[in-house]
N, C-alpha and C positions, 0 to 999 in steps of 0.2 A: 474093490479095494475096501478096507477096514476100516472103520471111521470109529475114534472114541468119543464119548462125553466132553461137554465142554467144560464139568463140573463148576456148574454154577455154584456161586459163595452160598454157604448157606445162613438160616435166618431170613434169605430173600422171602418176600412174599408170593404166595399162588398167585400168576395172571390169572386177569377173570378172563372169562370165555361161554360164550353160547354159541353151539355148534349143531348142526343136525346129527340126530342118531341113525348107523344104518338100520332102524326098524321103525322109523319114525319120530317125526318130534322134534322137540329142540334140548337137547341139556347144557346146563349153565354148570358157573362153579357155587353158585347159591343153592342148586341142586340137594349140595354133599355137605349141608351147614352141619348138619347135629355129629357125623362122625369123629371119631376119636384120633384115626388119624386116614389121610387122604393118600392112594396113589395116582398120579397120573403116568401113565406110561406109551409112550410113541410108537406105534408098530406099523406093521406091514404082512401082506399076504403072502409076498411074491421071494422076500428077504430069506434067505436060507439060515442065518443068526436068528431070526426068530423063528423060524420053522425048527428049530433044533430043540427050542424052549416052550413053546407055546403049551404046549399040553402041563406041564410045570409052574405057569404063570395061571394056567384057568385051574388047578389046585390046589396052590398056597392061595388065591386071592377068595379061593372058596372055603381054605380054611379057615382066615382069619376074617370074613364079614362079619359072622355071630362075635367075636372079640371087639369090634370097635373099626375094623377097615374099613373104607366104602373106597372101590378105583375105579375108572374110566381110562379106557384107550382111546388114543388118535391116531388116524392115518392123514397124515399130511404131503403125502406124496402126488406127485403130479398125475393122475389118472389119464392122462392123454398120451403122454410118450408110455405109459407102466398102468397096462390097462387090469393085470390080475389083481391090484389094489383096491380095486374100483368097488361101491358097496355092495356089489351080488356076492361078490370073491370074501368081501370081510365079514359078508353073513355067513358064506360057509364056512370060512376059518374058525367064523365065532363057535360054530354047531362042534368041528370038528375037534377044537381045545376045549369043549365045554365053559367057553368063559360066560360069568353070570352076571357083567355085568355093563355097563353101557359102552358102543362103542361109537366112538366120531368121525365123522370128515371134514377136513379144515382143509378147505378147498380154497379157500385165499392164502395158505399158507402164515396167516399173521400172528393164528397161538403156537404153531410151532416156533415164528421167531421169538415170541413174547417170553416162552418157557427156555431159550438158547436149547432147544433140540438139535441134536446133531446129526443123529442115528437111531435105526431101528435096531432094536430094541434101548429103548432110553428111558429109564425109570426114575423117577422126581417124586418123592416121598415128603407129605408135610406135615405138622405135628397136628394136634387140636387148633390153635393158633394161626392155621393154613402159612405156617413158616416152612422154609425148606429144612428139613433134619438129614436129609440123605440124599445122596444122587450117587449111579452107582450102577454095579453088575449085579445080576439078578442072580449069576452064580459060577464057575469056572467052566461049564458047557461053551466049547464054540463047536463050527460044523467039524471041523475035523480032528477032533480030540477023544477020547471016551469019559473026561470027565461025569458026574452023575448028575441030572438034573432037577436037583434040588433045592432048587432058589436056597440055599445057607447063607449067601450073603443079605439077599433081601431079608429072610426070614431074623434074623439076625439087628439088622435096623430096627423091623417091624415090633419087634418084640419092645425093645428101648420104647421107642416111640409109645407104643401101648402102656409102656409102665411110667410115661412120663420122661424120659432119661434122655440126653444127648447120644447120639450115634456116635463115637471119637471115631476121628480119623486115623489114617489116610481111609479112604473110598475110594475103594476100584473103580475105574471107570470103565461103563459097558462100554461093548465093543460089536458095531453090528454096521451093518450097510448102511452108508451115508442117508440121509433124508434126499426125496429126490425131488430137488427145485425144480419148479418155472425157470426158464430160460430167461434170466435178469432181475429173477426174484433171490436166487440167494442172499442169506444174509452178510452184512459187513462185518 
């Protein structure tokens, strides 16, 4: 079933978070201070919503690091009932979209609640300022549509954000497989 965005208000600020990378280490949101603007984006390996964009999302997020981006993914999902999540699976996801840039596991599930992540793929875009400017669909691709996958919506934010500029709303809200809780972890 399709879960959207919880479209967080924006102006919220970034949660912080230190999280392990699947290649090691630890990254934090102190990390990504000098960037111009941040994404943070919630995925999954196993999610066919993101398996319809991933190669689209490793990209745009490659075209715009040299402009001022820096993003980070997280997989927040429960690695014990949904084991293709799990960091081997997100190392190869990573190889196979070319994504360049760090990826998490938030195995207590606490920066997913902190950011109101709802779903895979769930994009959280913040200015210099680490405010939220956008939350949102990454672009009209779902698995069963022939839409083109071109992040236009993201690209779209990104560009505002880069020049300084509010994103106006409304903002679509993504639309992708629920986050998969611990059993009594979901949030209220």
């Amino acid at each position: 079933m399709a879960i959207a965005s919880f479209m967080v208000p924006l102006g919220t600020p970034a949660p912080d978070f230190a999280l392990p990378s699947i290649e090691g280490g630890t990254v934090s949101l102190a990390d990504f201070a000098g960037g111009s603007a941040l994404l943070v984006v919630f995925l999954s390996n196993h999610c066919l919503y993101v398996r319809r964009i991933e190669d689209g999302i490793g990209a745009v997020t490659a075209e715009y690091r040299d402009k001022g981006l820096a993003a980070v993914a997280i997989c927040s999902n429960d690695v014990d009932r949904y084991p293709d999540d799990g960091a081997d699976h997100l190392r190869e996801q990573s190889k196979r979209a070319g994504f360049t840039f760090p990826y998490l596991v938030d195995e207590s599930q606490d920066v997913a609640k902190a950011y109101r992540a709802a779903c895979t793929p769930d994009f959280f875009l913040y200015n210099a300022d680490r405010r939220l400017a956008y939350r949102g669909e990454f672009d009209a691709a779902r698995p069963k549509n022939d839409a083109p996958v071109d992040g236009a919506s993201l690209r779209a934010a990104i560009d505002r954000v880069l020049a300084g500029e509010a994103v106006p709303e409304p903002h679509t809200p993504s639309l992708g497989c629920g986050i998969k809780w611990k059993p009594g972890n979901e949030p209220v």
